[in-house]
Each structure stands twice: as C-alpha cells, then as structure tokens.
N, C-alpha and C positions, 0 to 999 in steps of 0.2 A: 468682228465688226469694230470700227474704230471705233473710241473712245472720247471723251471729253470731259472736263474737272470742272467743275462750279466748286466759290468761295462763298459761304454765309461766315459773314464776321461779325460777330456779335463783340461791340466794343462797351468798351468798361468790365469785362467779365474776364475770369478764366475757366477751364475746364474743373477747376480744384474749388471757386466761388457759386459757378451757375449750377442751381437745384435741378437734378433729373426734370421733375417732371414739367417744368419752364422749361426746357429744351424742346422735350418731347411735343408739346405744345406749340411751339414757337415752328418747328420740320412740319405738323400735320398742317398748320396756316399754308406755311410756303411752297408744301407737296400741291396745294391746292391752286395756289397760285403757279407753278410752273407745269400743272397741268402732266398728261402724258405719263402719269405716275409707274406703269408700267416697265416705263424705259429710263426711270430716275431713281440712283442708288444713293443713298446714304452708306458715306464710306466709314470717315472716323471722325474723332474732334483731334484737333491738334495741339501744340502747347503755342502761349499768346494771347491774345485777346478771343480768346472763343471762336476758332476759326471752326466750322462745319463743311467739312470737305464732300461734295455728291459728285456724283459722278452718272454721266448721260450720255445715247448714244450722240455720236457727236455729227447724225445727220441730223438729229432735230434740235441743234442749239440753235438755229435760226429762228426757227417757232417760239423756242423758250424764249430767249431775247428780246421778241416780240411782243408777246403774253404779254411778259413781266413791264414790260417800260410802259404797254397801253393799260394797265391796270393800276398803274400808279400816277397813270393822269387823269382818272376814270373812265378809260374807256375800253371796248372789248367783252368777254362773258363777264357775266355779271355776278359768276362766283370769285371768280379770281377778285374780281375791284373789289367786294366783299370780303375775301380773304386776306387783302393788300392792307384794307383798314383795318380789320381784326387783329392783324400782324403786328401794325405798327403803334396799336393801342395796347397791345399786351406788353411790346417792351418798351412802352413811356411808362405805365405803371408800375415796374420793375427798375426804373430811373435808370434804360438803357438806348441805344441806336443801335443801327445794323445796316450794313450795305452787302449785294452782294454782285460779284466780281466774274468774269474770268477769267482764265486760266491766264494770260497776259498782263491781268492785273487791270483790265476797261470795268470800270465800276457800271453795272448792268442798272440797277435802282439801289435808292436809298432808303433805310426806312426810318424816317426821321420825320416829326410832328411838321405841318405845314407852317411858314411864316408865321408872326401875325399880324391882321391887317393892321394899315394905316390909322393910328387914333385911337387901338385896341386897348381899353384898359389891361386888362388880367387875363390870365387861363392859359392852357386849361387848368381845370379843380376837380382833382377826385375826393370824390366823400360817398361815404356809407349813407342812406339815405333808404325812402319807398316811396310810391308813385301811388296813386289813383286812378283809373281810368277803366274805359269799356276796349276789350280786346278785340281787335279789327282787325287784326292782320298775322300769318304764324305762316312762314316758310322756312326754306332752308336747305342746300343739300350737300353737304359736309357737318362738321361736328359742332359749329356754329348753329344757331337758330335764329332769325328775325324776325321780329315782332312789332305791333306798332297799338301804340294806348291812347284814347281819346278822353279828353276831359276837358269841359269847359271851352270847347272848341278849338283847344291845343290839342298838338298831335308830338306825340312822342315815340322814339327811337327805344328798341330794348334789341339785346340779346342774350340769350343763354345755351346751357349745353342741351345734348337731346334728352336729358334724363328731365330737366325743366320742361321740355317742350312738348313730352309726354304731359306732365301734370297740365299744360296752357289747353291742349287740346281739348277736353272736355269744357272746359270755360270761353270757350270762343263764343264772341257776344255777349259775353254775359261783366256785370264790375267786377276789377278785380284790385286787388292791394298787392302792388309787390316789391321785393327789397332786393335789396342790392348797392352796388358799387356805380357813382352816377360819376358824370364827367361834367361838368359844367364850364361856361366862358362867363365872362361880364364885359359887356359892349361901350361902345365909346360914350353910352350916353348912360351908361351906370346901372344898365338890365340884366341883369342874373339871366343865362338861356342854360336848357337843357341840349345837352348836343344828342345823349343816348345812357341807359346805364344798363350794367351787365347784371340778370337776374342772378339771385342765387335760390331765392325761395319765395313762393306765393299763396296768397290769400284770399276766401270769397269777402267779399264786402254784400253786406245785406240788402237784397233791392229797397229801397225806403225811400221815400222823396222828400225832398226837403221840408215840404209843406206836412208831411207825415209825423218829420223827427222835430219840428218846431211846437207842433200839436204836441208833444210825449214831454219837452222840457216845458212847456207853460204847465202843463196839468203836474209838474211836482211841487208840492207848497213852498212858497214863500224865495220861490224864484225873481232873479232880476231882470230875466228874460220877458215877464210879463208889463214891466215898465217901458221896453223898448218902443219908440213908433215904427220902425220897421226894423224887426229881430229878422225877418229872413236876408235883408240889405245888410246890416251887420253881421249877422254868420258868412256872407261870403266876401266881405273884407280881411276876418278874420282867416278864413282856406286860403287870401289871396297875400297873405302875410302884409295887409294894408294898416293894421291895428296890433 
C-alpha cells in the first residue's frame, strides 16, 4: 500500500535537548488529533530542530489534512479540537512551537499560541496555584481529562491525567481544593482571568458555610472578627483578593 510522510517539527529543540517523555507526550496529543491511529506510524526523530518523522497510509492523508486544519480552528470532533489545544499548551509551557508539514513541505497546522487581541494587556501567565470549587463536570477520552469547577458563579476550566481523574470521580459534586499549574491573561481593562489550569493533585475541602465558619472565629476569644459590622461581606473581599 502506498505510503506517505508527515513532518512534526518541533522548533527550538533537538533530538539531543528535548526530554523523552515531552515528546512522548507531545505524539499521544497529535496521534489524537490526526486521528486513524491504526494507520499512523511514528517513524524516527531526525537530526535539526526536532523534526518527528510519521508515516500514514497515503489514501487517508486527505482526512488527516482535514482533521487537523478543522481542529485548529475549532472545529470537527471534539477530541481532536481538545487535543489541538492540549498540544499547543504543552509546548508554550516548554517555551516551544511546532508545525506540522507534508512531505512537500505545505505546512498542514501550526501549533503556536493565538494572537493577542487588540488592547490586550499581558499573557498568557503560568503559575503554580489552587482553585476552589464544586466539581460539575469530568470527561475525557484519551489521556487528557476535562473538568469544570464552580465557584462563586465562576466557572472554570481544569485538566488532568486519568490517574487525577480516577481520584475527581468519587468527588463529583461535591467542593473540592485543587492544585496545579494555572494559565492565566490580564484583559484590556486590568482583570486577571483564568483561562484553565492543569491538575496535579486534589483535596476535599469541608462542607461548612460561611455562616457556619464565621460562627467558629467569633466564638474564639478576643477576636477582631467580632468588631466587624459585616464579617461575612469582608471575608469575601478578602477570597475575592479585594483587601
């Protein structure tokens, strides 16, 4: 059966600089995204900019082709668009880009952060961090997991591996505290947004209402909390980093 070559070029790297398992990493994204895994070889790396040589039957590079370019404009199955962003947030965090090619050299998609818009302050910002929220949401079907955290009537973006997504599973609905690596923007009008942040490990946080934990610091003597006119309106200036 004929043949055909796909280029992933992974720039700024060499095959002697880029870690195994950031590679390894970097092929299960893209096996996802080009879909047809059955019919898609990973051949070798080559010497250069981290070129990743695959190789596919070359009656279905039209599908790949396809896949790939509607997934990197979001649109199409919705693991691939999934795995297109996953892709391209693992090597900004890596302080990398990647395009990949065919054999002719027609660059097929890019994987490189979007513009930013007009008026954009800052970003993105990755920082270590943890979140708050009631777990609403746990899907997933590759080695990716998505999740979605509510708080305060914001809604946030997570993902983690399926070894995380085992432990979310028992906590579905319920708060949870969790840490991880967040990505953040700052908007034209100087708002700190969360875009998403990648779990590494999670926590129950204790049902307790506010009204509950404000009752437990007034009743410790010689609190300042008890001077307050309204302690529960300033405890949540202080969660909203107002004070």
């Amino acid at each position: 059966m004929p043949r055909k070559e796909l280029r992933f070029n992974i720039k700024n790297a060499t095959p002697h600089t880029l870690p195994m398992a950031h590679l390894a990493d970097y092929l299960r994204k893209l096996s996802t995204i080009l879909g047809n895994e059955d019919r898609v070889h990973f051949l070798r790396m080559e010497e250069g900019s981290a070129p990743a040589l695959i190789e596919i039957d070359a009656e279905i590079e039209p599908l790949i082709v396809s896949r790939t370019r509607e997934a990197a404009i979001g649109q199409g199955p919705k693991e691939a668009i999934q795995a297109f962003s996953s892709l391209r947030d693992a090597l900004e965090q890596d302080g990398l880009i990647a395009d990949l090619e065919r054999e002719d050299g027609e660059v097929i998609a890019e994987f490189v952060s979007p513009p930013k818009e007009e008026g954009e302050a800052f970003g993105p910002v990755w920082q270590d961090g943890s979140i708050d929220g009631l777990l609403t949401r746990i899907e997933g079907v590759d080695e990716t997991i998505h999740a979605t955290l509510i708080f305060e009537g914001s809604r946030y973006k997570a993902e983690c591996s399926r070894e995380i997504g085992m432990q979310l599973g028992p906590r579905f609905y319920r708060m949870i505290r969790v840490f991880g690596r967040s990505k953040w923007w700052r908007t034209a009008a100087g708002r700190w947004e969360l875009e998403k942040i990648i779990i590494q490990s999670v926590s129950d946080i204790e049902d307790v209402s506010l009204l509950d934990t404000v009752a437990k610091l007034r009743a410790i003597p010689e609190n300042e909390l008890n001077t307050l006119k309204d302690p529960i309106g300033e405890m949540l200036k202080i969660r909203r980093g107002e004070i």
